[in-house]
C-alpha positions as CSV (number, residue, x, y, z in Angstrom):
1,X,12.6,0.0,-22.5
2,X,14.0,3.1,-20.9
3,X,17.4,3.4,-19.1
4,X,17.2,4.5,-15.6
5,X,17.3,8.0,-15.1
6,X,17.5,10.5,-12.2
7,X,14.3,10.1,-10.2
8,X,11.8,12.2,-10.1
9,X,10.4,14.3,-6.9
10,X,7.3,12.5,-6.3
11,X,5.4,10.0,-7.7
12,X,2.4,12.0,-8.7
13,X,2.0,15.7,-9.5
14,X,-1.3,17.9,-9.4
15,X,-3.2,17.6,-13.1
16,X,-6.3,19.9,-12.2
17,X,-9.5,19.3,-10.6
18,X,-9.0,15.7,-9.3
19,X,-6.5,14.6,-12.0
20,X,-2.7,13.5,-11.4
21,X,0.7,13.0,-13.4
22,X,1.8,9.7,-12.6
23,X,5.5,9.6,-12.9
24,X,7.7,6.8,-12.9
25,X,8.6,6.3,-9.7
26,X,5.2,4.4,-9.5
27,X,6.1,1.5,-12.4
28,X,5.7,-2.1,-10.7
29,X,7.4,-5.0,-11.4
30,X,5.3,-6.8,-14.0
31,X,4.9,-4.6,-16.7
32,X,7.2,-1.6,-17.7
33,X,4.2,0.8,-18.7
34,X,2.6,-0.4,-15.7
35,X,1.5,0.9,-12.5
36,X,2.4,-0.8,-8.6
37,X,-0.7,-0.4,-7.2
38,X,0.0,0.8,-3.7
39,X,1.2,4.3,-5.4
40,X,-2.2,5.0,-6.7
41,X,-4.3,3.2,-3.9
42,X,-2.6,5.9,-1.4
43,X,-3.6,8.4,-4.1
44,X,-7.0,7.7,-3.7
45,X,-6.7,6.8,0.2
46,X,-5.6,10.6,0.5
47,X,-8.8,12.1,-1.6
48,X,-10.8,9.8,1.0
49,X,-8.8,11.3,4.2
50,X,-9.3,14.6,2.6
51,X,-13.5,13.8,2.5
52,X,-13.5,12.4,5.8
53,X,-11.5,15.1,7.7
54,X,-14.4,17.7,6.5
55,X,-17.0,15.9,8.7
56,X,-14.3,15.6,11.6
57,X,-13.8,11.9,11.2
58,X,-10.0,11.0,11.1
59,X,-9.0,7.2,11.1
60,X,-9.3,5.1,8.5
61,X,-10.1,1.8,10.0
62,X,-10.5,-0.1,6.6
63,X,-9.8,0.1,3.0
64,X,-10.3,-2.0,0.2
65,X,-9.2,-1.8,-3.2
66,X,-10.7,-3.4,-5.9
67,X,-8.1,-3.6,-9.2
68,X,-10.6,-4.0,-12.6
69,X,-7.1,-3.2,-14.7
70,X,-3.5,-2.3,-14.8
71,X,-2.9,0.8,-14.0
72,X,-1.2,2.6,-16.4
73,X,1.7,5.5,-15.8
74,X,-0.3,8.2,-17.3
75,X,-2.6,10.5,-16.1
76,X,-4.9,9.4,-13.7
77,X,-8.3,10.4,-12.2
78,X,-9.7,10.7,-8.5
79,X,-13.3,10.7,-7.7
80,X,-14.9,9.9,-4.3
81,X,-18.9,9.6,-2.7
82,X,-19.7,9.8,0.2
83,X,-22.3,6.9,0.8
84,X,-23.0,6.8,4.1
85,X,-22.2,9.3,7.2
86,X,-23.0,9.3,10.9
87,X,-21.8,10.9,14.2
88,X,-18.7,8.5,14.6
89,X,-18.2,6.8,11.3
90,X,-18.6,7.7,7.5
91,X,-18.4,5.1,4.8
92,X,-17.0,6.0,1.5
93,X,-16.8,4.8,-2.3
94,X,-14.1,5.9,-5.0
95,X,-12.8,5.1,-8.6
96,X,-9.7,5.7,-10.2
97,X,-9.6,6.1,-14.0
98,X,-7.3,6.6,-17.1
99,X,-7.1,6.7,-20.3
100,X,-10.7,6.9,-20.2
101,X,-11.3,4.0,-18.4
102,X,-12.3,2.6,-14.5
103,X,-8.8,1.0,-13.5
104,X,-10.0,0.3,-9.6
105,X,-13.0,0.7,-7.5
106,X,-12.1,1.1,-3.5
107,X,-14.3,1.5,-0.2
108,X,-13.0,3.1,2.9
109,X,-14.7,3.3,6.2
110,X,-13.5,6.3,8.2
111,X,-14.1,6.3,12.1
112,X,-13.9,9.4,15.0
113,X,-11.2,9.1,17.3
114,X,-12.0,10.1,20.3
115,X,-9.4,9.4,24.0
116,X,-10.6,6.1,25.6
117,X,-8.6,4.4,28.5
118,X,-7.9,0.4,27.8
119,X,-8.4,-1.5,31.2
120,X,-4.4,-2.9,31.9
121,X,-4.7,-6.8,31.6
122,X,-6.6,-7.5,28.8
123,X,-5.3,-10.8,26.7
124,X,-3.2,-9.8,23.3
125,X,-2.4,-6.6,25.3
126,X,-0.8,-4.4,24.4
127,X,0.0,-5.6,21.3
128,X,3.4,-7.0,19.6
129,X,6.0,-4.7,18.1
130,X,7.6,-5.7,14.8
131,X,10.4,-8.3,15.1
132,X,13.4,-5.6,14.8
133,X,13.2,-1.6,14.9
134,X,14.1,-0.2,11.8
135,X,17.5,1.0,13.2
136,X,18.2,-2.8,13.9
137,X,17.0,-3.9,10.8
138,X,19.9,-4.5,7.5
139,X,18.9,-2.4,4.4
140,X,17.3,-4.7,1.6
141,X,16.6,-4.0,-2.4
142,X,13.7,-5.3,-4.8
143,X,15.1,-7.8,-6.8
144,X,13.8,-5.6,-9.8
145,X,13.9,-2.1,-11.0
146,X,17.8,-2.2,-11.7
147,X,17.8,-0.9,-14.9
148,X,14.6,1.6,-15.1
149,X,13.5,3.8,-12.5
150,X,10.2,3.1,-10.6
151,X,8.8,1.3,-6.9
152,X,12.0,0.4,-5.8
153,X,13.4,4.4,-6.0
154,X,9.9,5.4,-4.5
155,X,10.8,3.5,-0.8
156,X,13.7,2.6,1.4
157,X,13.4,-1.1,2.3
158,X,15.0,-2.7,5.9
159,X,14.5,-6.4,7.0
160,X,13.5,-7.1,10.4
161,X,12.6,-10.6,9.9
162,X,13.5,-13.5,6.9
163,X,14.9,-13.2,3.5
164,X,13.4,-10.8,1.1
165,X,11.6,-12.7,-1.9
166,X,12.1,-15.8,-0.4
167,X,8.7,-16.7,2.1
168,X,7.6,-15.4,5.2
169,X,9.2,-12.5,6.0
170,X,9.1,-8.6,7.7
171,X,10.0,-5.6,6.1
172,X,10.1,-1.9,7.1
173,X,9.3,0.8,4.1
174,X,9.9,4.1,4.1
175,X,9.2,6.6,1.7
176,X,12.0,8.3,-0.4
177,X,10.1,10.6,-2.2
178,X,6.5,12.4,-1.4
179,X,3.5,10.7,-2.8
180,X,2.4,14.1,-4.5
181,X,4.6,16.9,-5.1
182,X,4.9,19.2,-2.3
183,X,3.1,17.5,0.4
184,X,3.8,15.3,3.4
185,X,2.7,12.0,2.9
186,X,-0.1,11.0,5.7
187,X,0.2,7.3,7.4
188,X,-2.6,5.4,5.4
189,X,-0.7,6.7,2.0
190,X,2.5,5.2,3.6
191,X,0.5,1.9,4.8
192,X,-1.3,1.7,1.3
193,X,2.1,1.9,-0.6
194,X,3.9,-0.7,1.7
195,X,0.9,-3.3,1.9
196,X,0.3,-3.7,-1.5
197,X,3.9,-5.2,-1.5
198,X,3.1,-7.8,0.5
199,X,2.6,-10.7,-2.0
200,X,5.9,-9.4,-3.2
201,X,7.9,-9.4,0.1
202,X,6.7,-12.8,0.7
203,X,7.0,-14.7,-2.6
204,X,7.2,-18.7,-2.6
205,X,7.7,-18.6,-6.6
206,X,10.3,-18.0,-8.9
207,X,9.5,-14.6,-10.1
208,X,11.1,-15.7,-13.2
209,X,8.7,-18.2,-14.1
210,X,5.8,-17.4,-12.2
211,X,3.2,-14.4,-11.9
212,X,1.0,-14.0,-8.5
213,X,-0.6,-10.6,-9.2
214,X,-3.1,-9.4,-6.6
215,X,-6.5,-8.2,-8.1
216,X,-7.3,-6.8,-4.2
217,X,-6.1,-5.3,-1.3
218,X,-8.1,-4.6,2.3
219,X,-6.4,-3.3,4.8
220,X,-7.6,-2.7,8.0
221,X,-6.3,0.0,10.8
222,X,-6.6,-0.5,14.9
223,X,-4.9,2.7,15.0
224,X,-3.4,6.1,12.9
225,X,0.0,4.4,12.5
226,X,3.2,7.2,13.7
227,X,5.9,7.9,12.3
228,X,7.8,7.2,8.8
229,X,8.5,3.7,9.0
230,X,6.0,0.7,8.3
231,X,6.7,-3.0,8.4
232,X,4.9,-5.7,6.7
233,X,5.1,-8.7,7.9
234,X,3.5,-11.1,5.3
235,X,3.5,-14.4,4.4
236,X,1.9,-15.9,1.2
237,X,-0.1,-19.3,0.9
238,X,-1.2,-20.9,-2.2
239,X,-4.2,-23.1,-3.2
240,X,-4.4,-26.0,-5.6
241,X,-6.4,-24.5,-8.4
242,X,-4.2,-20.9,-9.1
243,X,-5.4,-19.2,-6.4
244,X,-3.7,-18.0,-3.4
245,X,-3.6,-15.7,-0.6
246,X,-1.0,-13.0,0.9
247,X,-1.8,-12.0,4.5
248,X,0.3,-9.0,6.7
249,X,0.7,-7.9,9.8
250,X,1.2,-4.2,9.6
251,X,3.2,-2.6,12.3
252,X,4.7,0.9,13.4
253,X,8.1,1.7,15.6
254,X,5.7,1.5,18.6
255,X,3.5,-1.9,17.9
256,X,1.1,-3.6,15.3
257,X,-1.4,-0.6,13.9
258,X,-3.3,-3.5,12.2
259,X,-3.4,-5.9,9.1
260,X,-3.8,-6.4,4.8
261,X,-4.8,-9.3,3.0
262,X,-4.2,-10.2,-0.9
263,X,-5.9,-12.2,-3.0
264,X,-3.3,-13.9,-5.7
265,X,-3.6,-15.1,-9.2
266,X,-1.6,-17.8,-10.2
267,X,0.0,-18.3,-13.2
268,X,2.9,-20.1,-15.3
269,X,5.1,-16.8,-17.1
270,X,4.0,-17.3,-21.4
């Protein structure tokens, strides 16, 4: 296992023709050759925000990942379909691969925004902000990734509600680094590297003895969230037979943009 060294600038760099470095600013907490996944599910959010903006459409109002493997930090591979497009909405298919082999399967469907006035009165209007702004909120740190650099040098963590690690609890992210070298970094790539974290931020277990990896992630958008700060605020429920669930609401600095869900896998630590 490596010693933690000086981080790098991003945590992927161009590769050619739909290919990307990973670097290590994008190892997760469960393996040390290992992949988080919001990293590369914001890698392949931006290749769909990239498709959809040719045809004019420009919010992403859901996005599921499927994850078939780890994801390995290595070189990985982007490509997207287009499956279905209309006049206000486009729905699209991707896969990211590497090492010659499918590593996650996503869908995305991808709306037009267009201005529309919201009668004043309506019930769950307008809707909640996040318990504390970022500025209110005390700076936190993943109880892993010490001694090795990886997710925890990738984002600035704040909490605006709870303990970290220990249930129910809201957390602001903010990116230290860009998701790919020499670019801003869009709001679903910031949403897709916070929400994966979600099972994470709300752990119930002993992370010691315990794994709850997440084989999914859906998000879905009300709005383009503003702004470089994203708070999850997620809480994780278990089942009696290994399975469990990790559910977020998703907020910017001016309300909730809209919320994730998880679905956990269970198991005692070998």
């Amino acid at each position: 296992m490596s010693a933690k060294t000086e981080s790098p600038a991003s945590a992927y760099a161009p590769a050619g023709e739909g290919a990307w470095h990973s670097s290590e600013l994008t190892r997760g907490p469960w393996e040390h050759g290992h992949q988080h996944a919001g990293p590369p599910i914001a890698l392949v959010a931006r290749q769909i925000e990239r498709a959809a903006a040719a045809l004019g459409l420009t919010h992403v109002a859901r996005l599921t990942a499927n994850l078939l493997r780890p994801i390995p930090i290595a070189e990985v591979v982007v490509t997207v379909h287009r499956d279905y497009a209309g006049r206000n909405a486009a729905h699209f298919s991707a896969t990211l691969a590497s090492e010659g082999k499918e590593v996650a399967r996503l869908t995305a469907l991808v709306q037009r925004e267009s201005p529309l006035e919201i009668p004043e009165g309506l019930a769950g209007h307008p809707p909640p902000r996040a318990p504390k702004s970022p500025e209110d909120s005390p700076p936190a740190a993943f109880p892993f990734g010490q001694k090795m650099t990886g997710y925890p040098d990738l984002v600035e963590c704040r909490v605006a509600e709870g303990k970290f690690f220990r249930g129910p609890c809201a957390i602001w992210f903010r990116l230290r680094h860009p998701l790919v070298a020499g670019e801003a970094t869009s709001p679903i790539e910031r949403v897709a590297v916070a929400a994966d974290s979600g099972n994470g931020i709300s752990a119930i277990l002993d992370f010691r003895k315990y794994l709850f990896v997440n084989s999914d992630l859906t998000i879905n958008l009300l709005r383009v969230p503003r702004g470089e700060w994203i708070c999850i605020q997620a809480q994780t429920l278990l089942g009696p037979a290994s399975g469990g669930i990790a559910e977020a609401r998703i907020y910017d600095a001016e309300g909730l943009v809209g919320r994730s869900t998880q679905s956990l896998a269970v198991r005692l630590r070998g």
